[in-house]
LOTI-966440 format. One record per residue (C-alpha): residue number from 1; residue in three letters; x, y, z. Coordinates in steps of 0.05 Angstrom, whole numbers, plus 5000, padded with zeros to 4 digits. Layout:
<r resi="NUM" resn="ala" east="X" north="Y" up="Z"/>
...
END
This chain:
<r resi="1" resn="unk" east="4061" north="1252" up="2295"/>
<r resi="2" resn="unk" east="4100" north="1221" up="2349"/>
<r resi="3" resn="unk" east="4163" north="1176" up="2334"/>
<r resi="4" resn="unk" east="4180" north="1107" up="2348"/>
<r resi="5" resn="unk" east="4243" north="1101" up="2391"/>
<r resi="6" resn="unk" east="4282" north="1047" up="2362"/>
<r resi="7" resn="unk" east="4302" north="0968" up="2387"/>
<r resi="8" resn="unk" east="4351" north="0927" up="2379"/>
<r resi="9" resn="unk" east="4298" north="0861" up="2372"/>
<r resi="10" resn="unk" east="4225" north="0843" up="2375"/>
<r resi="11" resn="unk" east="4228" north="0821" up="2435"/>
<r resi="12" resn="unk" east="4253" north="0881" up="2469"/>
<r resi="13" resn="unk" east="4203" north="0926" up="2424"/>
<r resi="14" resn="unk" east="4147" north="0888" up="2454"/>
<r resi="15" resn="unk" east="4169" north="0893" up="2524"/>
<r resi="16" resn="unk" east="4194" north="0968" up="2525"/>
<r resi="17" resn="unk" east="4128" north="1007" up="2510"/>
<r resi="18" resn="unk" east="4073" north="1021" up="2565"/>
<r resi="19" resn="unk" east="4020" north="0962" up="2545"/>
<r resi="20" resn="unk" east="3950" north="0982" up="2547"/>
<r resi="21" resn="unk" east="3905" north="0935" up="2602"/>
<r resi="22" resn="unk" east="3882" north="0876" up="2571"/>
<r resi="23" resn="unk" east="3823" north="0875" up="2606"/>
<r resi="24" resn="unk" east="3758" north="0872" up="2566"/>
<r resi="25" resn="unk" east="3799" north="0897" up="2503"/>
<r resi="26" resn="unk" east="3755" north="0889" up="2448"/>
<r resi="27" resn="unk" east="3799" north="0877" up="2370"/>
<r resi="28" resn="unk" east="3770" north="0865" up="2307"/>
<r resi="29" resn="unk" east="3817" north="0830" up="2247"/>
<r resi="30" resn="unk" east="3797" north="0826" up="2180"/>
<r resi="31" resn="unk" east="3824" north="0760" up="2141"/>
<r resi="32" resn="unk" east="3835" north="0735" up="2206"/>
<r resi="33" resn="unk" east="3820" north="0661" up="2193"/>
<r resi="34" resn="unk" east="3889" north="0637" up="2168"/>
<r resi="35" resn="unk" east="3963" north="0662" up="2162"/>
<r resi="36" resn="unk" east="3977" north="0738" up="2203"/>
<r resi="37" resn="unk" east="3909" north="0749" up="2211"/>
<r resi="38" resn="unk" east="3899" north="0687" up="2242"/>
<r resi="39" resn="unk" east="3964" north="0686" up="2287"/>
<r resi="40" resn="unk" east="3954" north="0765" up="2308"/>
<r resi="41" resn="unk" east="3889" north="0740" up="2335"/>
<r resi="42" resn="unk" east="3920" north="0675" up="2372"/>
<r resi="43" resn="unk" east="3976" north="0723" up="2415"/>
<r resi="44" resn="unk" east="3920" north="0772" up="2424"/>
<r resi="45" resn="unk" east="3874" north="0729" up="2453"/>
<r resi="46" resn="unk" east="3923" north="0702" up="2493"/>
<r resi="47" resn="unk" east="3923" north="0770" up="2530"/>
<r resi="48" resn="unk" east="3856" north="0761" up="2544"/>
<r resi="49" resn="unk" east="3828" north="0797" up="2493"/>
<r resi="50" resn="unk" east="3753" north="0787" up="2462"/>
<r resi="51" resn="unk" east="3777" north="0771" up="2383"/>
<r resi="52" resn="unk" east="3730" north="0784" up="2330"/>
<r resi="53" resn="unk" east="3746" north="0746" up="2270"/>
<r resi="54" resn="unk" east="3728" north="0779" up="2197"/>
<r resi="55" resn="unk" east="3734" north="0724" up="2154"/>
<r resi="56" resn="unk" east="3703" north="0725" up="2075"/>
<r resi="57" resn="unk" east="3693" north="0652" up="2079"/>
<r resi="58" resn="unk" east="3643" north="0630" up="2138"/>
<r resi="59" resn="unk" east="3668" north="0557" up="2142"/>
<r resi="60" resn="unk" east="3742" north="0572" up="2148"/>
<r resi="61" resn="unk" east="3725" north="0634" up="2193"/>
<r resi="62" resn="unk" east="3683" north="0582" up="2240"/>
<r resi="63" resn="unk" east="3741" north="0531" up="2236"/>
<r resi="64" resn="unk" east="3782" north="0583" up="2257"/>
<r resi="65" resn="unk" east="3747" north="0614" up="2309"/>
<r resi="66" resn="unk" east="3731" north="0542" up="2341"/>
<r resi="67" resn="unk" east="3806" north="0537" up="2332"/>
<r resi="68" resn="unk" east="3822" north="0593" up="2380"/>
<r resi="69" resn="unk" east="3765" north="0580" up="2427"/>
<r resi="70" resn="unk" east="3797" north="0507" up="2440"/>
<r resi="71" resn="unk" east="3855" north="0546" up="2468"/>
<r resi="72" resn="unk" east="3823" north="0588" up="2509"/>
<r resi="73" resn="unk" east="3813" north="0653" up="2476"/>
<r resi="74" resn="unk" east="3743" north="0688" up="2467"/>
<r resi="75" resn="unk" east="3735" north="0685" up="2391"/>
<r resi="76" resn="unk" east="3670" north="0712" up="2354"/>
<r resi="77" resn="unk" east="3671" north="0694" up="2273"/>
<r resi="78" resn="unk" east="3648" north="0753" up="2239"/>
<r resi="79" resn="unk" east="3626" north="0742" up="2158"/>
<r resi="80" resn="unk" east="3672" north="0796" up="2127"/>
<r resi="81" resn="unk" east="3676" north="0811" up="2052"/>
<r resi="82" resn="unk" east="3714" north="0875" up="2053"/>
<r resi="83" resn="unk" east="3695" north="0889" up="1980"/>
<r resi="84" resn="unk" east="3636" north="0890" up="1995"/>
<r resi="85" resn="unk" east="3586" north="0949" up="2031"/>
<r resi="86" resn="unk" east="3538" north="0905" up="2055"/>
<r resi="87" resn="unk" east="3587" north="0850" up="2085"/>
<r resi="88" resn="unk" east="3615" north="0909" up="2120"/>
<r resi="89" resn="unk" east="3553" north="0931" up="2152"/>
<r resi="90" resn="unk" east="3530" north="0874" up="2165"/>
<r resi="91" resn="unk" east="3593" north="0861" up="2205"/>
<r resi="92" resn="unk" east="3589" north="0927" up="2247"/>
<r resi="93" resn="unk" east="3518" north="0903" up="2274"/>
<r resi="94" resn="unk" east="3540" north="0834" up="2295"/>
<r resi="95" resn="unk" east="3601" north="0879" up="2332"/>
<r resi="96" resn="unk" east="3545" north="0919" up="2362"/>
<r resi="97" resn="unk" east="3520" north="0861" up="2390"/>
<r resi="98" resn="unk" east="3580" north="0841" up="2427"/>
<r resi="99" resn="unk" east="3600" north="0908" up="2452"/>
<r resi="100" resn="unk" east="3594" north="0985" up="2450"/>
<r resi="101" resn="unk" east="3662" north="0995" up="2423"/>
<r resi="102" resn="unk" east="3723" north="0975" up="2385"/>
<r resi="103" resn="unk" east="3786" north="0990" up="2418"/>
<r resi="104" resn="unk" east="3832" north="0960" up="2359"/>
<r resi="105" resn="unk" east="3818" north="0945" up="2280"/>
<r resi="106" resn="unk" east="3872" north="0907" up="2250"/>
<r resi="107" resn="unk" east="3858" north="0912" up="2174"/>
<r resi="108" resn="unk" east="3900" north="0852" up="2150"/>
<r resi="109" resn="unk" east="3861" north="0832" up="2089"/>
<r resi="110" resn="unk" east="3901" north="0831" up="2029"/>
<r resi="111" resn="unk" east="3904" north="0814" up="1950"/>
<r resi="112" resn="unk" east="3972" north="0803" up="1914"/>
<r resi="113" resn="unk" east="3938" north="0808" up="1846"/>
<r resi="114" resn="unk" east="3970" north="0767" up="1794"/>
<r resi="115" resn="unk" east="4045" north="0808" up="1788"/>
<r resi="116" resn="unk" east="4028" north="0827" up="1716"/>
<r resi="117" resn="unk" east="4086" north="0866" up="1686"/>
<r resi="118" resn="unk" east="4073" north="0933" up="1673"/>
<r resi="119" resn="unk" east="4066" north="0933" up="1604"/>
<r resi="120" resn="unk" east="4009" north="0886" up="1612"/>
<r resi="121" resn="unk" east="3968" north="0912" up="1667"/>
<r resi="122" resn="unk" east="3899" north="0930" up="1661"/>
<r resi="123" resn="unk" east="3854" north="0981" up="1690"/>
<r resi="124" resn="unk" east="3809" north="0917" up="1719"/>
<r resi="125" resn="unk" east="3866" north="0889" up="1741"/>
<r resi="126" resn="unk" east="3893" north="0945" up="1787"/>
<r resi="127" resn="unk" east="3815" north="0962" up="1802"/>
<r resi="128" resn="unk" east="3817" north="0883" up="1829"/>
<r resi="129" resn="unk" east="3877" north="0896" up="1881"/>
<r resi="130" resn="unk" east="3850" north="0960" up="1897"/>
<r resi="131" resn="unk" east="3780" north="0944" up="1919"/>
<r resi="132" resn="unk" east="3808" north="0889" up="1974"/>
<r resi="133" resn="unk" east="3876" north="0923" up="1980"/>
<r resi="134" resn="unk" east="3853" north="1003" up="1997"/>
<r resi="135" resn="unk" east="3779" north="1003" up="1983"/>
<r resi="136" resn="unk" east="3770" north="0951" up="2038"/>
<r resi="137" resn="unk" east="3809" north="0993" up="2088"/>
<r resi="138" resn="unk" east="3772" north="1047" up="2083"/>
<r resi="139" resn="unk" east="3700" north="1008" up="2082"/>
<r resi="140" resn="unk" east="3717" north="0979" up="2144"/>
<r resi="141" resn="unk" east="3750" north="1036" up="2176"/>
<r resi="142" resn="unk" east="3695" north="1083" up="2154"/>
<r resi="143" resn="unk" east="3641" north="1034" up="2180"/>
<r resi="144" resn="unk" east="3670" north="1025" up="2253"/>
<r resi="145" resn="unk" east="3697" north="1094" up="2265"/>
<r resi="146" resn="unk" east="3636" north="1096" up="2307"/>
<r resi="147" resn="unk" east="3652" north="1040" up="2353"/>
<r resi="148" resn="unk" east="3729" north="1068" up="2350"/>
<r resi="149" resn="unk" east="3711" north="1138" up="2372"/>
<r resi="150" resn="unk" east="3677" north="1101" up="2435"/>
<r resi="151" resn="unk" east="3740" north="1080" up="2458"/>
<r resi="152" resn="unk" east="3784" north="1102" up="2511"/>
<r resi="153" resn="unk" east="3858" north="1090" up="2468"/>
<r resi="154" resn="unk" east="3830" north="1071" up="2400"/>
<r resi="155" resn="unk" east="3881" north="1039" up="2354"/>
<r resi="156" resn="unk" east="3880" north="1017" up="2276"/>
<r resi="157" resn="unk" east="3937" north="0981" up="2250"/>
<r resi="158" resn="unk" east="3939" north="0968" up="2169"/>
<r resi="159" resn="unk" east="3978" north="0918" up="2143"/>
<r resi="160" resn="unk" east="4016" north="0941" up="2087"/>
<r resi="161" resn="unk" east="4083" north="0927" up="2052"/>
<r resi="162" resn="unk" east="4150" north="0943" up="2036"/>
<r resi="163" resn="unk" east="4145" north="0937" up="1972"/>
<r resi="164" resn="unk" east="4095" north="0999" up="1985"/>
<r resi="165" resn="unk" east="4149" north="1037" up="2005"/>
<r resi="166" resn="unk" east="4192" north="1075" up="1954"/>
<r resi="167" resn="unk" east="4256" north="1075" up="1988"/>
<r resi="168" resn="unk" east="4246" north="0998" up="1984"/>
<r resi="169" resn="unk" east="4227" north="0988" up="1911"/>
<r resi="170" resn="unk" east="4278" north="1045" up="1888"/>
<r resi="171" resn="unk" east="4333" north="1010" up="1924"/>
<r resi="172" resn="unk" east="4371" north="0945" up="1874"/>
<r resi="173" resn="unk" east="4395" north="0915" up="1932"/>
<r resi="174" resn="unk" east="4330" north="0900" up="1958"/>
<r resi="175" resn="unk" east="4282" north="0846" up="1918"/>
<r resi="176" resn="unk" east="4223" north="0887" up="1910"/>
<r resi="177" resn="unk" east="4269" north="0927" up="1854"/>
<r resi="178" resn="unk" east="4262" north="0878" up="1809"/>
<r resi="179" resn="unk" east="4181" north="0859" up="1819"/>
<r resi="180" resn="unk" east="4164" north="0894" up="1766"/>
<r resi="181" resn="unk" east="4083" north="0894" up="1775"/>
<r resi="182" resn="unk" east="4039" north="0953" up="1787"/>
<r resi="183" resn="unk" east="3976" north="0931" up="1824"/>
<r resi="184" resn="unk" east="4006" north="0904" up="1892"/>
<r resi="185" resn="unk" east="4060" north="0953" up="1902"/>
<r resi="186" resn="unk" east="4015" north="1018" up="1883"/>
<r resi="187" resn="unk" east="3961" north="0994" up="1930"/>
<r resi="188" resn="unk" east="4002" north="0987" up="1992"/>
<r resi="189" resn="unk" east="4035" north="1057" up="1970"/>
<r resi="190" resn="unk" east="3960" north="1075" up="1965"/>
<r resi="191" resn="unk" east="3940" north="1046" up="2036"/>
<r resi="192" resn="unk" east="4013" north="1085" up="2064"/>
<r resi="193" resn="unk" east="3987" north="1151" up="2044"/>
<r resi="194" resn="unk" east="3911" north="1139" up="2065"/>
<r resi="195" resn="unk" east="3932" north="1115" up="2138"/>
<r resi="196" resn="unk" east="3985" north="1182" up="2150"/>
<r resi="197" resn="unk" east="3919" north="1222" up="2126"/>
<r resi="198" resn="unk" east="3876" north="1190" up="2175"/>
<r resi="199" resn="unk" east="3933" north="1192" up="2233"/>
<r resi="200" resn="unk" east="3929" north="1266" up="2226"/>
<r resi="201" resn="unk" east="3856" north="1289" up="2213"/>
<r resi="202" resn="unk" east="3848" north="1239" up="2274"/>
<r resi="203" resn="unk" east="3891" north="1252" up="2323"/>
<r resi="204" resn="unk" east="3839" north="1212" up="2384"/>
<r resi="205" resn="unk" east="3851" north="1152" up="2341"/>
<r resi="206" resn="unk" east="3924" north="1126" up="2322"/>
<r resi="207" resn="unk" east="3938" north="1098" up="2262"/>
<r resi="208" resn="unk" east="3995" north="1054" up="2240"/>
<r resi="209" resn="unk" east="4023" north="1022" up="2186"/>
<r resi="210" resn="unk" east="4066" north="0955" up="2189"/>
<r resi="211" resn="unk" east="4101" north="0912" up="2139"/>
<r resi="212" resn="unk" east="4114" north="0833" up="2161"/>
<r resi="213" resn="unk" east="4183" north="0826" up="2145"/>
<r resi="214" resn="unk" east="4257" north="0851" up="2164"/>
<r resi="215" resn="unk" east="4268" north="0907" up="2109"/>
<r resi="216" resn="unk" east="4343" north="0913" up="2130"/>
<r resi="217" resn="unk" east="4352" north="0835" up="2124"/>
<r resi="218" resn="unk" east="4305" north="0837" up="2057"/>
<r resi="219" resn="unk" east="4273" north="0778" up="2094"/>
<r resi="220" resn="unk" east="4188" north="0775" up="2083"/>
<r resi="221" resn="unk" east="4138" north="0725" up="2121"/>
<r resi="222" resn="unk" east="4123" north="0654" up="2097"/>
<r resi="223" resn="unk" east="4048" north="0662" up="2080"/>
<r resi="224" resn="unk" east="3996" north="0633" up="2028"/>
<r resi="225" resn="unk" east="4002" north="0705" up="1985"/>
<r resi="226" resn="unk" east="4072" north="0691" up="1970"/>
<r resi="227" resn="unk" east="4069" north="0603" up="1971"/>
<r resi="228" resn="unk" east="4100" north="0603" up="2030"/>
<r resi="229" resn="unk" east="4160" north="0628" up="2003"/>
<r resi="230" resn="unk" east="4188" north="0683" up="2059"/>
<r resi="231" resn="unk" east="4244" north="0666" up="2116"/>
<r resi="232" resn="unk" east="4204" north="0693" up="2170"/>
<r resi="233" resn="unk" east="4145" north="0656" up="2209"/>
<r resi="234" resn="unk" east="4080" north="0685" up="2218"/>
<r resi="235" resn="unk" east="4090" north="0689" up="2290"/>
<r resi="236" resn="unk" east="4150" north="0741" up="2272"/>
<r resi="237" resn="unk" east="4109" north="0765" up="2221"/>
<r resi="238" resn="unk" east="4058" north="0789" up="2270"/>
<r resi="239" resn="unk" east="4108" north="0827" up="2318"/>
<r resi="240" resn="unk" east="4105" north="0888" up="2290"/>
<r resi="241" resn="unk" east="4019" north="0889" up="2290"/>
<r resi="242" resn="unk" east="4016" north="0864" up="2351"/>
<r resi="243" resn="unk" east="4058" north="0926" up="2386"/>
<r resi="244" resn="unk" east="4028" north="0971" up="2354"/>
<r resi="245" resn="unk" east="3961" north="0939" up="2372"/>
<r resi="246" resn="unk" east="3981" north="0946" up="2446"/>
<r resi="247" resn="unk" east="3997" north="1009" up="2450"/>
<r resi="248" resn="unk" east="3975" north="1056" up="2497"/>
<r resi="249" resn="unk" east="3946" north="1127" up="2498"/>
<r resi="250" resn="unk" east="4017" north="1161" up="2495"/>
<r resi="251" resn="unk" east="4039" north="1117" up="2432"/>
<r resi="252" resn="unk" east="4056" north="1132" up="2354"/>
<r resi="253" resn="unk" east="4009" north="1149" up="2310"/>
<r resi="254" resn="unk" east="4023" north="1153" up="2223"/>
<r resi="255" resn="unk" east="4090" north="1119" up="2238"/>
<r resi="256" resn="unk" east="4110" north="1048" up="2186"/>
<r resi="257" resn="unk" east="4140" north="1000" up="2217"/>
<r resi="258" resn="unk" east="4171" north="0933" up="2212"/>
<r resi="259" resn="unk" east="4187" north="0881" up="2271"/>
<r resi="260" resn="unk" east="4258" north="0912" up="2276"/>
<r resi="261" resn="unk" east="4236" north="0985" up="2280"/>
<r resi="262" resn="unk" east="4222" north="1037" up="2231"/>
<r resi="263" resn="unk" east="4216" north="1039" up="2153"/>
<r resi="264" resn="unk" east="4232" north="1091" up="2109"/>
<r resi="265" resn="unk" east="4171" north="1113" up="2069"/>
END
């Protein structure tokens, strides 16, 4: 697996790597009608990209979409359940009608679960974070490898956690220490191992991991899983997913990032 050469900010991270052309580039997001999924989707259209839009609910997904086509980007709502089979193939022939191929999945849907302490968790509850959290990624990833394999630099980017990451939740400085819930955290941990397994059993593909927050700051994104409650914006929140979305053929592949650079697993 190829590393990630450091930066010193976002900005330069986005600017220093080799960007793949925009032209044509086809992206799917799943929960991409509101928070990261939504934004990702806003600064990739931007590029010129064609967006399609998973969304579980069709009237926010439409509001959304109509959203992003007021602004100029090329927005297609797609009805996306990740929990569920059918949603998901059903979503892969309304891709098909679009296009031939999927140069970039961006599995973003998430479920925080209800941060039940340990001693009160549940096999239905874990199974409930599970099934959106690491069951849905590999539905939709499974479903599309088709379209993925089509492409000439295909890239998947999975949006995980730090509190996935054990050098996060082991350390008592950081705030994820002291979360003491098992569904959320083991899932992302889940979806960490799961994407390095597909990075290397598909080396044509790369696949990346990113976390929306500053894991050196202990700073997370302001989004509706956590009540708006992180110090970042969802644009910054997006930084990381959106270079590793742009990569081109010569980029990282199993690596975990944040929008600062790497995270330790």
């Amino acid at each position: 697996m190829r590393a990630l050469t450091p930066c010193h900010s976002s900005a330069e991270c986005l600017v220093s790597e080799s960007m793949t052309n925009s032209e044509q580039t086809t992206a799917l997001i799943t929960g991409g009608n509101k928070g990261l999924g939504l934004e990702a989707a806003r600064r990739l259209g931007e590029q010129g990209w064609t967006i399609f839009l998973g969304s579980r609910d069709e009237g926010r997904g439409r509001a959304a979409a109509a959203k992003l086509t007021d602004s100029g980007v090329n927005a297609v709502m797609v009805p996306l359940d990740v929990t569920s089979d059918e949603s998901v193939k059903d979503a892969v022939r309304l891709v098909r009608e679009h296009t031939d191929r999927l140069d970039v999945l961006i599995n973003n849907a998430g479920a925080p679960g209800r941060v039940i302490a340990p001693a009160e968790a549940t096999a239905d509850e874990i199974h409930s974070v599970y099934d959106t959290n690491v069951y849905g990624p590999v539905r939709v990833t499974h479903a599309f490898l088709p379209l993925l394999q089509a492409a000439d630099n295909p890239r998947v980017v999975m949006v995980s956690s730090a509190v996935g990451a054990f050098a996060v939740v082991t350390d008592p400085e950081q705030p994820a220490s002291k979360m003491h819930e098992l569904a959320y955290s083991s899932s992302k941990a889940a979806l960490n191992m799961i994407t390095v397994r597909y990075a290397q059993a598909l080396p044509q593909i790369k696949f990346n991991l990113v976390t929306p927050g500053e894991v050196a700051n202990r700073k997370f994104t302001a989004t509706d899983m956590n009540n708006h409650t992180g110090q970042l914006t969802v644009t910054e929140g997006t930084d990381p997913i959106v270079k590793l979305a742009m990569i081109d053929a010569d980029g990282p592949t199993g690596i975990f990032i944040d929008r600062l650079g790497p995270v330790a697993w």
